[in-house]
Residue, then its C-alpha position, 0 to 999 in steps of 0.5 A: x500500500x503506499x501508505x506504507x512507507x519502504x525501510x530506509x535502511x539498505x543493505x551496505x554493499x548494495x551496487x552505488x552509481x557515480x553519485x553513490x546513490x543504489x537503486x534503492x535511493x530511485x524507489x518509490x512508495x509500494x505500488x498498489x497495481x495488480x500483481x503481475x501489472x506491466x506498469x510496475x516492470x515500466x516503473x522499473x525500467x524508469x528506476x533502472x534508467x535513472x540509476x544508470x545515468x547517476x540524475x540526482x532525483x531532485x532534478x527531476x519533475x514528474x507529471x502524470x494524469x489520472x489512470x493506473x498509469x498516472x499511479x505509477x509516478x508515486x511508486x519511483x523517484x521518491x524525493x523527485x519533484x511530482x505533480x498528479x494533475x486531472x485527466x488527460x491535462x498533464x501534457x499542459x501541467x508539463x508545458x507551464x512547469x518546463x516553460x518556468x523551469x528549463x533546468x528541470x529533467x522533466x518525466x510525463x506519465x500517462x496512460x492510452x485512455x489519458x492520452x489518446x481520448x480526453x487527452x489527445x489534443x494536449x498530446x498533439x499540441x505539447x509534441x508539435x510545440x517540442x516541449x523538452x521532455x520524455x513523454x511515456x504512455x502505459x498503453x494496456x488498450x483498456x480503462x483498467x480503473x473503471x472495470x476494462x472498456x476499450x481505450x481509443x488505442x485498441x485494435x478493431x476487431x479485438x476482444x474484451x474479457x467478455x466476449x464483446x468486439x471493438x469496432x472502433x478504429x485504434x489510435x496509433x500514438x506512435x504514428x501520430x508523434x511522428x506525423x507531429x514532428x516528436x523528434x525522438x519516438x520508439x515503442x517498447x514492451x514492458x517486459x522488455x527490460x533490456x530494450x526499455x531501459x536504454x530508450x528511456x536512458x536515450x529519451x532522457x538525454x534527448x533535447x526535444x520531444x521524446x516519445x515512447x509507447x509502451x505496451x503494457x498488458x493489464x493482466x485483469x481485464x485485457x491479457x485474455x485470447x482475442x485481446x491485442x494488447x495480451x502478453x502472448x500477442x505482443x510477443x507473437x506479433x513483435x518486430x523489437x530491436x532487442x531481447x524481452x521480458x515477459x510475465x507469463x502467470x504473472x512470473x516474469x520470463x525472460x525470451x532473447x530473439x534476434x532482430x527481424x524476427x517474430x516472437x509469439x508470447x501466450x498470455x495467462x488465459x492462452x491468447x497471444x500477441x506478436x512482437x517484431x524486433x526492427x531489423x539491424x540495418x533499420x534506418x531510425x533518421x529517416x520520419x517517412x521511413x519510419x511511418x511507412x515501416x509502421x504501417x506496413x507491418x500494422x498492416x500485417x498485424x504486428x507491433x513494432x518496438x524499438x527506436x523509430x525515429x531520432x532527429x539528432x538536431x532537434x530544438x526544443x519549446x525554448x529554442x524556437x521561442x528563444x527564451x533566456x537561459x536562466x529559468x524564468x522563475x529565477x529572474x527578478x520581478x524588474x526583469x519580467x516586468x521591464x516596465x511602461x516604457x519598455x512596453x510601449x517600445x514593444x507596442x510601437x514595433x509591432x504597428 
């Protein structure tokens, strides 16, 4: 429960980064998600990623929404600043935050129902604006928290835990940051510790917008046969750039394909899902290259994971809005507020 607060004392050998901090030092509460949930192994991987890249925990802000996803920022980075924000508004919460303080490390949280429905025209503005971010959605195609209707980014033609057929044409998120211009996009598994991991780290040390789709079976409500968002059929259907982990009966497993190839993965209930590795000599500079990519093996029913696209020359919100390098809540009230006739000047130029 995250009432209970995790023991501070920690065994003395435990492995130190750069900073001296263990893992332990990039943990959060206790998550109170179904056991056996992807969106803990995601919560994880972002522990993991942290640690690797030695981030001081202060210097970094986590936004999220509301959702199982939005859950999760309360089970990491424990003395990181965080925000849980409404509904689908934290793409907006991030923008305000970043726009203040450029020097912060800034982590946005959400979910398929938080992004790609209330939330959809926040994404879309806070991707095409460049915000400076890494922006990872939990996508499990389901409302976990209201008993598992379809979210917009469930295949047509999947099934929910009752038998009942989605007719509804799915929102491919990845597909939409590209069109977008997001300059960092992948997509990933959240048993696939060993390719989430370094996305994560790469997204983080990225000067733009990243963005990573995450498929994240819900083991109560979509992990079933006829769903496409089981652990079975992501692995069944998955083209990914490295190994995967995968949580049969909810006991992690560990499955190493190579790049090109499909690995079929059963889920709990015996449904399946297809993972594909992107091929070695993928091309992830190339925006068009990638959206056709998408597309065609979409097309086959498979689901794409690794680094999609990287622009290496991107610019963030504050470039293109050439802001000052100090952060805006650090200046003075008399340089924000130069005074009348410093705005009468402006005034005058724009007649």
């Amino acid at each position: 429960m995250t009432y209970i607060a995790k023991p501070k004392f920690h065994h003395p050998g435990l492995k130190k980064n750069e900073l001296g901090y263990t893992h332990r030092d990039y943990e959060g509460k206790i998550s109170t998600l179904c056991a056996g949930c992807g969106h803990d192994s995601i919560t994880a991987s972002i522990i993991e990623a942290c640690y690797e890249l030695s981030i001081e925990p202060h210097r970094v802000a986590k936004i999220s929404g509301i959702g199982c996803s939005s859950k999760t920022p309360d089970y990491f980075l424990g003395n990181s600043h965080g925000f849980n924000s409404v509904h689908g508004r934290m793409p907006s919460v991030l923008t305000g935050a970043n726009l203040a303080n450029r020097d912060l490390i800034y982590l946005g949280v959400s979910g398929d129902g938080d992004s790609a429905s209330i939330g959809f025209g926040q994404f879309a503005h806070s991707i095409r604006r460049g915000v400076n971010m890494t922006y990872i959605v939990e996508n499990n195609g389901v409302y976990g928290l209201t008993k598992g209707q379809f979210s917009a980014t469930a295949d047509r033609g999947s099934k929910s835990k009752k038998g009942v057929t989605n007719t509804d044409n799915a929102i491919d998120l990845v597909a939409i940051a590209l069109q977008l211009g997001a300059t960092f996009v992948a997509r990933s598994f959240s048993g696939d510790k060993s390719q989430l991991v370094p996305l994560i780290a790469a997204a983080i040390g990225h000067k733009g917008a990243s963005f990573i789709d995450v498929i994240s079976p819900c083991i109560a409500f979509n992990n079933h046969a006829g769903s496409t968002k089981s652990f079975d059929y992501v692995r069944e259907h998955n083209d990914a750039v490295n190994r995967l982990d995968v949580l049969v009966g909810r006991d992690p497993i560990a499955v190493d394909y190579a790049p090109g190839t499909v690995q079929v993965v059963e889920q709990h209930d015996g449904s399946k899902i297809a993972l594909r590795k992107i091929d070695a000599d993928y091309d992830p500079h190339d925006r068009l290259g990638a959206m056709t990519f998408l597309q065609k093996h979409a097309a086959k029913g498979q689901i794409v994971t690794g680094l999609l696209y990287v622009d290496p020359d991107a610019e963030d919100l504050h470039a293109h809005l050439n802001t000052v390098e100090t952060p805006l809540n650090t200046l003075e009230a008399d340089t924000l507020c130069p005074g009348s006739a410093a705005l009468d000047k402006l005034n005058a130029s724009l007649r």
